[in-house]
C-alpha positions in Angstrom: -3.7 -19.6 -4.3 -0.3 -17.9 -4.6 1.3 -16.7 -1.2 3.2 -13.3 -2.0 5.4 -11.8 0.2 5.9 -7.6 0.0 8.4 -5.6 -1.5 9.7 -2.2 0.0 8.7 0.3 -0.1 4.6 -0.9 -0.3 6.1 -3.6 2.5 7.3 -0.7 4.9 4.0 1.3 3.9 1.7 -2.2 5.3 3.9 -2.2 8.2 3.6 2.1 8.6 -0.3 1.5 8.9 -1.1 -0.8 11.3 -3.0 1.1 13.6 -5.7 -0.7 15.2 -5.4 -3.7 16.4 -2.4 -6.6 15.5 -2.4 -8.0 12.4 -2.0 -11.5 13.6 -5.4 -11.1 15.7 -7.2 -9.0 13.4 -5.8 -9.1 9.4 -6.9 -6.6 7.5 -8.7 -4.7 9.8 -5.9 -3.9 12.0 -4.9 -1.4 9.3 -5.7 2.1 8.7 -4.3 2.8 5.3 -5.9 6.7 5.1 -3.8 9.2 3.2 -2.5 10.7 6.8 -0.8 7.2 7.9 0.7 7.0 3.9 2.0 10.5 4.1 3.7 10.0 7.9 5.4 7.1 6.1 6.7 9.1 2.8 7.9 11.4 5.2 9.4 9.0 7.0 11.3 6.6 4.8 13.3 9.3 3.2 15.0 10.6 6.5 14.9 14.1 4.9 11.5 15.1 6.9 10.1 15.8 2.8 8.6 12.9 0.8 10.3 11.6 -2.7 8.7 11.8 -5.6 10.6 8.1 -6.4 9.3 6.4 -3.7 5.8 7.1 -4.0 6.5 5.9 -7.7 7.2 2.8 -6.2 4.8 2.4 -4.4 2.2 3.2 -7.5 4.4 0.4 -9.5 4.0 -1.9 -6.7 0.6 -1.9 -6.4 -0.2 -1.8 -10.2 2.0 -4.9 -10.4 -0.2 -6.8 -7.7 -3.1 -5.8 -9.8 -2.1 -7.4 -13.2 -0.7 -10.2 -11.7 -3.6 -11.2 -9.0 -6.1 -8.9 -9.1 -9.8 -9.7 -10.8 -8.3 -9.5 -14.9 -4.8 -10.7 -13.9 -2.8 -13.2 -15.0 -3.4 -15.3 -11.7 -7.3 -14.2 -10.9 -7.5 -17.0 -8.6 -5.9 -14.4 -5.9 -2.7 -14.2 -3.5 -2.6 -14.5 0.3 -0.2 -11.2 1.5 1.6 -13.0 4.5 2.1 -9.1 5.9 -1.5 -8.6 6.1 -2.4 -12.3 7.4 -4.8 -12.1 4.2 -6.4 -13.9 1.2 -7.5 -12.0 -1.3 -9.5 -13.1 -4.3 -9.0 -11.2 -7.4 -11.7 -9.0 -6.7 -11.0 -7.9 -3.5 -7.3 -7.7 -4.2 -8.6 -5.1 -7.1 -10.9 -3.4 -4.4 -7.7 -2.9 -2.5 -5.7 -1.9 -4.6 -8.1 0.7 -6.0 -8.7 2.1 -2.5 -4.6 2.0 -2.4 -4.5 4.5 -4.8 -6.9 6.4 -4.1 -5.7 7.2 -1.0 -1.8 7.4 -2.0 -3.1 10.5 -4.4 -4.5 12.0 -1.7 -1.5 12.1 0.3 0.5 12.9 -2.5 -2.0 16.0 -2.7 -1.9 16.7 0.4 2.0 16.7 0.0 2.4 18.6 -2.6 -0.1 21.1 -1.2 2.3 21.3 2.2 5.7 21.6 0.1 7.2 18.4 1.5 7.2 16.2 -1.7 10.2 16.5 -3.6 10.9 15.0 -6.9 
């Protein structure tokens, strides 16, 4: 299994959501990754108050990357372990995750755009 270590900005998004508990103690479920916690951050990492369109391209790039490379059809199937989120993930699950990534990154991006604080 291949150990991976994040790239901002998904790195500084991981980091942005944990919310529950510490990640040491708890791993992946000391993270709430909803599409509040992933807007706060795009807000956040440009220092402008708004969102940029360029880094929640990034952050779609990122996590489409991880998916080819590790997730259930990529190159390395067998999985990663994501020091930053004290986890192993299979291929599957790695898929699941990134899926539910997504998912929740276009919500916030709706939610966003919706607010007029995404800018491109």
């Amino acid at each position: 299994m291949y150990s991976l270590k994040l790239d901002y900005p998904l790195s500084g998004l991981v980091a942005h959501c944990v919310a529950l508990c510490e990640v040491e103690c708890c791993g992946l479920d000391a993270f709430d990754f909803s599409f509040v916690h992933m807007a706060s951050f795009l807000m956040k990492c440009s220092y402008e108050g708004r969102a940029r369109r360029l880094d929640v391209d990034s952050i779609e790039q990122q996590l489409e990357t991880l998916n080819v490379n590790y997730g259930r059809r990529g190159a390395s199937s067998k999985g990663v372990e994501i020091g930053e989120m004290n986890r192993r993930f299979s291929g599957v699950l790695l898929t699941q995750w990134v899926e539910d990534m997504q998912n929740e990154l276009a919500r916030a991006v709706r939610f966003l755009e919706q607010e007029g604080l995404l800018t491109d």
